[in-house]
C-alpha positions, 0 to 999 in steps of 0.5 A, a space after each residue: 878527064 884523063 886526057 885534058 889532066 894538067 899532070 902527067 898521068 900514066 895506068 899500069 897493071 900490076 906487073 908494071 906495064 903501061 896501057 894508058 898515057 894521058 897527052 901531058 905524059 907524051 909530052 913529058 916523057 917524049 912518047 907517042 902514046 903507042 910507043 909508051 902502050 905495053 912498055 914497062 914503067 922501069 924504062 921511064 926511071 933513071 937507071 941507077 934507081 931503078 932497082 930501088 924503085 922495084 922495091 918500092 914497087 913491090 912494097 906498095 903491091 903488097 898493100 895497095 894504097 893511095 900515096 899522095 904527092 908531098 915531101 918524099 914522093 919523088 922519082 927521078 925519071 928520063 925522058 926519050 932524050 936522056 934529059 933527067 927530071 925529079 918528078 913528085 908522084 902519086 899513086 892510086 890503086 883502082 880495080 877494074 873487073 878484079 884485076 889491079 890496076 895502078 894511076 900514076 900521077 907525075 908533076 915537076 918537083 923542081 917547080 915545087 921547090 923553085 917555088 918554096 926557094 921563092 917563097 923563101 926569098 920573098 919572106 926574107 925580103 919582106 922581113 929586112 923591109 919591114 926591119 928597114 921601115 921599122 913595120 909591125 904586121 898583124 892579123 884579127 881573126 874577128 870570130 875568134 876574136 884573136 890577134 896574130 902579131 909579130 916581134 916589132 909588135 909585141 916589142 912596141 906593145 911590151 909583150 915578148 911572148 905569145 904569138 897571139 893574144 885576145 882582142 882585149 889584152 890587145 887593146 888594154 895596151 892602147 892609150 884609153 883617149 884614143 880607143 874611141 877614135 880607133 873602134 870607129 875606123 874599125 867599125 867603118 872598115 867593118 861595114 860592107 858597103 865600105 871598101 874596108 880599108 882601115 887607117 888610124 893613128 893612136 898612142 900604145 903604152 907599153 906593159 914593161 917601161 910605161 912608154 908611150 909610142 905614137 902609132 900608125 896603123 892601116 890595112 883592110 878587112 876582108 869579108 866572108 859571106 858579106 860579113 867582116 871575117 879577118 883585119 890584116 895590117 900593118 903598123 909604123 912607130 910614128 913617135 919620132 915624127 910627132 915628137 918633132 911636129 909638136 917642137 915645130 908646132 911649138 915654135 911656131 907659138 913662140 914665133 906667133 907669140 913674139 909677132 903679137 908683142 911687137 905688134 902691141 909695142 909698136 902700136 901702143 
């Protein structure tokens, strides 16, 4: 278990020297696992920390405890070639026939914040394509029967301000003609033998103006223990794109309307 462990990980006594280093901790640090056997762990810190790092040495000596990795936990450390890294740690004291003993466990903490400036930029992406197609997201919590939604929803529903609200407010805002036609997708995409997919288009009144906005909606309902757990989707205003197929379908009736008294003049 210690050897095939994915992090770097690495046992020291109590005054700080090495008596085991597992396969990824060679790799990492560039030492065979004699060259890193009796070496003080002090030679794997960057210079310029090192005497910071005997303070906190001792501090966690004076009241051993487990540390877990997370913001503040770094260390900058140096491999055999100089090369400097910022490396997250935890440490786990453990006692082995009364004598202290200290497992260190490394892992690349520019990974962590490479992938925390990724999910940054991913999010920020997601927000200026969801501003661009004009995409409200929401998410039904079904057993605790709550809503999450975000602005472009409260803001075509009329509610500015809680980041959640109950089923039931949320419906109230949904034209009363079309609440059946929507609880049946939903009770379709809630059924398990579907594929849980959810598609509906239904009409909003807004609690402030009055307004009504024709919306799309679609997204899907994920399961937990064969039971519908969360809906997760999103909805589009649609109101522009209605408004224009009713002025076409009316022109169309105009259309039919004057063919068919022109039919009857001639044949008259």
């Amino acid at each position: 278990m210690f050897d095939s462990a994915a992090d770097a990980m690495l046992l020291v006594e109590e005054f700080g020297h090495i008596v085991l280093a597992n396969t990824t901790a060679q790799q990492l640090f560039g030492y065979s696992a004699d060259e890193l056997s009796g070496l003080t762990v002090e030679i794997l810190i960057v210079p310029r920390y090192r005497k910071q790092y005997r303070y906190h040495q001792a501090q966690f000596l004076s009241h051993p405890m487990k540390r877990s990795m997370g913001v503040g936990n770094e260390l900058m450390v140096v491999d055999r070639d100089g090369k400097e890294m910022l490396l997250d740690i935890s440490l786990s004291p453990i006692v082995i026939q009364k004598q202290l003993y200290i497992l260190i466990t490394f892992n690349a903490a520019k990974r962590r914040l490479d992938v925390e400036q990724a999910l940054r930029v991913s999010e920020e992406r997601l927000r200026l394509a969801k501003q661009a197609a004009g995409l409200g997201i929401f998410d039904y919590e079904i057993k605790r029967n709550i809503v999450y939604w975000d602005d472009q929803m409260r803001k075509l529903w009329g509610d500015h301000s809680e980041k959640t609200v109950s089923y039931e407010e949320f419906v109230a805002r949904i034209h009363p003609e079309d609440r059946a036609a929507r609880q049946r997708a939903i009770d379709c995409a809630m059924n398990p033998a579907g594929n849980g997919e959810f598609k509906a288009e239904y009409r909003v009144v807004n609690s402030i103006n009055g307004d009504e906005r024709y919306i799309a909606a679609m997204g899907r309902v994920y399961f937990e223990a064969g039971q519908p757990n969360r809906l997760v989707g999103v909805t589009r205003d649609v109101t522009e794109q209605k408004n224009i197929e009713k002025k076409l379908q009316m022109q169309r009736d105009e259309t039919e309307d004057i063919l068919k008294q022109q039919v009857a003049a001639r044949t008259a």
